[in-house]
N, C-alpha and C positions, 0 to 999 in steps of 0.2 A: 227212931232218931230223936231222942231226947235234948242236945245239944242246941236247937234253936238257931236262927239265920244271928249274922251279927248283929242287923238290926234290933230284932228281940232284946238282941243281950244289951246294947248299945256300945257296941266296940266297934272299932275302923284299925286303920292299918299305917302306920308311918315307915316310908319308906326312903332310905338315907341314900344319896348320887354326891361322891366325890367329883368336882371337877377335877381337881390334881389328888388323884388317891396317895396316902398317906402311911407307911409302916407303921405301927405302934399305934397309930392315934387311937383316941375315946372315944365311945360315945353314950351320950347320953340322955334319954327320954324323962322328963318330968324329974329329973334329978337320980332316976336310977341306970345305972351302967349297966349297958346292953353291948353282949357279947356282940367282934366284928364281924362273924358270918349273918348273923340273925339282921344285924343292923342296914349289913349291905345286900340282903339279900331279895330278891324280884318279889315274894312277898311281904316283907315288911315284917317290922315289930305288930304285935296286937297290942292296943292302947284303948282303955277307957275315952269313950268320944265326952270331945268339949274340948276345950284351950289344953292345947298341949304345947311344951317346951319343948326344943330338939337341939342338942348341942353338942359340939366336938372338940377336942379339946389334943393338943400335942406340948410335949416341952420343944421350948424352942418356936411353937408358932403360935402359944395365945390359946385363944379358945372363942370361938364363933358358936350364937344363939341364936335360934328364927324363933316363932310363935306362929302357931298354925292351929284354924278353928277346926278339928277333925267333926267332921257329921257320923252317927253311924253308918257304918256297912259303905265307908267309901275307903280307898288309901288315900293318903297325900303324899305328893313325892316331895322333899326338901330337899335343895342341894345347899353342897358345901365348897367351897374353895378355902383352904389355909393358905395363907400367906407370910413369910417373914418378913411383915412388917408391925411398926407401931404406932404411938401417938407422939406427937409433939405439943405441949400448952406455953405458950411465952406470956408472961403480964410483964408491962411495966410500969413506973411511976414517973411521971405522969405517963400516963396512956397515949395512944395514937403513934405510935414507933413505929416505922418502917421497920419489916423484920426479912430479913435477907437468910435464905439456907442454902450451900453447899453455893453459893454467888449469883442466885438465883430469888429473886424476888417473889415472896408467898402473900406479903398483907401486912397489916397494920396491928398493935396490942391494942385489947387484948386477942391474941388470937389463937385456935386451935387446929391442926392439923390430922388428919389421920392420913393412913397408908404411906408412912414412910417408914423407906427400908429400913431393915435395922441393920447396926454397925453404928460407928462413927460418921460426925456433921459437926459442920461446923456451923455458927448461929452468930449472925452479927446483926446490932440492932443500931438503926440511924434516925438521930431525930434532928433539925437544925435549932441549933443555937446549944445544945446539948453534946455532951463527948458522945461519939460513938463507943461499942464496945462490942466484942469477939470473945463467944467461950464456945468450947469444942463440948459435945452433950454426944453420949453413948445411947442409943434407940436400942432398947430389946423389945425382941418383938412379942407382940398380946400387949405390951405394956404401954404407959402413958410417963413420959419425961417433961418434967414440968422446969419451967427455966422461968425466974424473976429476979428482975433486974431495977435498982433504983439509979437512973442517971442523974449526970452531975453536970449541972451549967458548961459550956464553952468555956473557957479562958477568952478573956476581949484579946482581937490582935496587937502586937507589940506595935508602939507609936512607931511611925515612922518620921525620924528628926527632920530628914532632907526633904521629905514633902511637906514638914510641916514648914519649916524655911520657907519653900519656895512659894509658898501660902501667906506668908506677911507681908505688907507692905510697908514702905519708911512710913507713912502715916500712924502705921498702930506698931510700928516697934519703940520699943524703950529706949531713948539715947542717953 
């Protein structure tokens, strides 16, 4: 037996766990594409031990990376869950906006979101003394939707004449 234990050789074993298994997906070790029997299977890919990449990738769901220290003559198991979701980024000018998604309160700009679904959301941002404003942002998912916004002062409220009347008195009105 010429072949040598893994150790010898310094090789280990990555082994890929779908929590939600996926049709078509990718995968991929240290950047090269590994066929789905090999990737999913109870032995593993054979991989040069040291810092391995392990990643998976679907249209439609993104693509999820781990980083795993492989030792020789050991596996590592990495799992995976895809999800159709994405990112959301909102800045605004000035900063500190309340940022409101789907009528649901997430935080203040600037600020960043992950794991939201993808599709359609609506995004309204409220600052006082500041106009509010509402734009609908499409989320695909693996991706990041970046939303900036410069707000615009308040309008001051219209005088009111009759309260202002009733606020004078004959002393300081004009006769």
């Amino acid at each position: 037996d010429l072949v040598g234990s893994p150790e010898s050789r310094g090789i280990g074993y990555v082994r890929i766990i779908m929590v939600t298994p996926m049709e078509n997906a990718q995968y991929f070790v240290n950047g090269r594409r590994i066929d789905e029997s090999a990737a999913l299977s109870d032995q593993g890919v054979e991989v040069a031990a040291g810092r391995v990449v392990v990643a998976v990738s679907k249209d439609g769901f993104g693509q999820t990376k781990r980083e795993v220290n492989l030792r020789p003559g050991t596996t590592e198991v990495v799992e995976f869950e895809l999800k159709n979701v994405g990112k959301l980024y909102v800045a605004t000018q000035p900063p500190g906006a309340f940022v409101i998604l789907d009528r649901n309160m997430i935080g203040q700009t600037p600020l960043t979101r992950e794991n939201v679904p993808a599709g359609p959301h609506t995004v309204e941002i409220q600052k006082d003394k500041w106009e509010p404003i509402v734009e609908n942002v499409n989320i695909r998912s693996g991706e990041q939707e970046s939303v900036s916004m410069i707000l615009r002062p308040a309008a001051p409220p219209p005088i009111d004449k009759a309260a202002l009347m009733k606020g004078l008195s004959s002393f300081s009105a004009v006769t």
